[in-house]
C-alpha positions as CSV (number, residue, x, y, z in Angstrom):
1,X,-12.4,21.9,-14.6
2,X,-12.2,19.2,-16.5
3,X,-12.2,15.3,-15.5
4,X,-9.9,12.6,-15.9
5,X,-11.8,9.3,-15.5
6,X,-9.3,7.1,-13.5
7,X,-9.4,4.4,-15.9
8,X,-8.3,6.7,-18.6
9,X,-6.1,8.2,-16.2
10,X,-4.2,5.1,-15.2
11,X,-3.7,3.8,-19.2
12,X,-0.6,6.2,-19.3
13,X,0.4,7.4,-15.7
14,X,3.4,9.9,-16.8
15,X,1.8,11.1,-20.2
16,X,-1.7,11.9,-17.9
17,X,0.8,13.5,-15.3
18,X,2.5,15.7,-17.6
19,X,-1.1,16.7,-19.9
20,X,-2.3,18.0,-16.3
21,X,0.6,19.6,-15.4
22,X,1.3,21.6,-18.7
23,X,-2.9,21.9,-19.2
24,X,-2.8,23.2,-15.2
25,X,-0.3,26.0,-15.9
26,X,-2.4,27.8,-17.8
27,X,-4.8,27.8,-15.0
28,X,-7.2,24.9,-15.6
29,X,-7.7,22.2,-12.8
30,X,-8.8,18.1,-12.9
31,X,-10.8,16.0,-11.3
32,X,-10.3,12.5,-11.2
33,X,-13.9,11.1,-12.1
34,X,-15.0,7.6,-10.5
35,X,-12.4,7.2,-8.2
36,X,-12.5,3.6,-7.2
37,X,-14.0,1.5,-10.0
38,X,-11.2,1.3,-12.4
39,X,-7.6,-0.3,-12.3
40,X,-6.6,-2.1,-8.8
41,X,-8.7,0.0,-6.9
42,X,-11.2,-0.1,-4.3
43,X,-13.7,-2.1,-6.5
44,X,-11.4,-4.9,-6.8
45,X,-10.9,-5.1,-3.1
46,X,-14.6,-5.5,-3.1
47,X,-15.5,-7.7,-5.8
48,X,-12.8,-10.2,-6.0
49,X,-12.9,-13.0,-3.3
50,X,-8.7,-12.5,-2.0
51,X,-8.3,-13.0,1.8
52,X,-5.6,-10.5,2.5
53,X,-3.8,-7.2,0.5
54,X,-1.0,-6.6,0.6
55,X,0.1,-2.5,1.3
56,X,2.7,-1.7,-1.6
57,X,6.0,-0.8,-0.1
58,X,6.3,2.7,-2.2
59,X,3.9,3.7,0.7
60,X,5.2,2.1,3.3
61,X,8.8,2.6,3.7
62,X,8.4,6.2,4.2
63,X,4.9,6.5,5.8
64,X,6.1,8.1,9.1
65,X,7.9,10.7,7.0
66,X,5.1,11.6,4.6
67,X,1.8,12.3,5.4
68,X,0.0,11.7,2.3
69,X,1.5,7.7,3.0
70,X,1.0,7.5,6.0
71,X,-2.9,8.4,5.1
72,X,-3.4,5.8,2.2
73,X,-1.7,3.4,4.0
74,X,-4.2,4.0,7.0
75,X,-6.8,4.0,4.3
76,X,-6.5,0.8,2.2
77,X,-5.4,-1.4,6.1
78,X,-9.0,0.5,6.9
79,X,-10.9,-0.6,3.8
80,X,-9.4,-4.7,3.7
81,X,-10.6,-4.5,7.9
82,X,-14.3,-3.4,6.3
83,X,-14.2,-5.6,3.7
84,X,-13.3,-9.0,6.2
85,X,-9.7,-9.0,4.7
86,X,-5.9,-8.9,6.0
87,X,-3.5,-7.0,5.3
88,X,0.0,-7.3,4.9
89,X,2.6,-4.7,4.2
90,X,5.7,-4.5,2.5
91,X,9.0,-2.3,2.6
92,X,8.5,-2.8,7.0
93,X,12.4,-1.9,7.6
94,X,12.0,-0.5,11.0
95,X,10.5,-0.4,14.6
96,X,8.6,2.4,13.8
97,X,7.3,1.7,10.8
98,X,5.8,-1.6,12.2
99,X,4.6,-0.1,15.6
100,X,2.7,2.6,13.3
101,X,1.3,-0.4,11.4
102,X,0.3,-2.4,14.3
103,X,-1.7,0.4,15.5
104,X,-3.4,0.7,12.3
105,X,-4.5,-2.8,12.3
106,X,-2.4,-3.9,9.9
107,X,-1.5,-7.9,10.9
108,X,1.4,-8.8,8.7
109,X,4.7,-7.8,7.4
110,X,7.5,-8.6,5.1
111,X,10.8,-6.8,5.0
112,X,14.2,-6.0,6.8
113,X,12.9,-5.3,10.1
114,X,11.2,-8.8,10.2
115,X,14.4,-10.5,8.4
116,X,16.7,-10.3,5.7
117,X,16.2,-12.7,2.9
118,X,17.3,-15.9,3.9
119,X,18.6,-19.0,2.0
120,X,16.2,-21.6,1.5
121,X,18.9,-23.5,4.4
122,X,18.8,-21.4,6.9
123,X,14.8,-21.2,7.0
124,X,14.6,-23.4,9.7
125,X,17.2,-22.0,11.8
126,X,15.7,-18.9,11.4
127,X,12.4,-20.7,12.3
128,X,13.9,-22.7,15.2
129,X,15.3,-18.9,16.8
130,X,12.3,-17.4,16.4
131,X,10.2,-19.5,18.1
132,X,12.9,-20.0,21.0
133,X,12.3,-16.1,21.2
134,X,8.7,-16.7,21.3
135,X,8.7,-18.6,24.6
């Protein structure tokens, strides 16, 4: 077994990915060595003084198709709770996707389900509906 610290890992994502592939064929397996403390990870979360994170879409938009998503996506809304932050998710482009987020705590959301881009213009029309819905 050998191990990949994940700062050394995450210098050069698809040369790593195809060492451990082409090393792995042969029959040798990794292990990704102090998970957590390297790159905009979990030690960032927990050191730097942000308010909210924001869930990167390439998880989101497919989470309630793909397990292994829908899990990290669970995980870093679970971690930003711990740590006192919000969290906000991208790529939210359908009911499902933000009922799922809603009942994983997750608070905010940005994307086509919410609202298209608009034109600086038609902000407060936008605006001005939404809050007529509201009441």
């Amino acid at each position: 077994m050998f191990e990949l610290t994940e700062s050394a890992s995450l210098t050069n994502v698809s040369g790593t990915r195809r060492m451990i592939e082409t090393i792995s064929a042969l029959g040798c397996e990794f292990s990704i060595d102090d998970f957590g403390t390297g790159f905009s990870t979990f030690a960032y979360l927990k050191e730097l003084p942000a308010h909210s994170v924001k869930i990167d879409g390439s998880f989101v938009k497919d989470m309630n198709n793909n397990s292994v998503d829908k899990t990290l996506v669970s995980a870093i809304a679970e971690v930003a709770t711990a740590l006192g932050k919000t969290s906000v998710a991208e790529f939210v482009e359908n009911a499902d996707i933000f009922d799922e987020l809603l009942k994983m705590g997750v608070r905010y959301a940005q994307g086509y389900y919410i609202s298209r881009p608009l034109q600086l213009d038609d902000v407060k029309d936008f605006q001005f509906a939404h809050n007529k819905k509201a009441t």
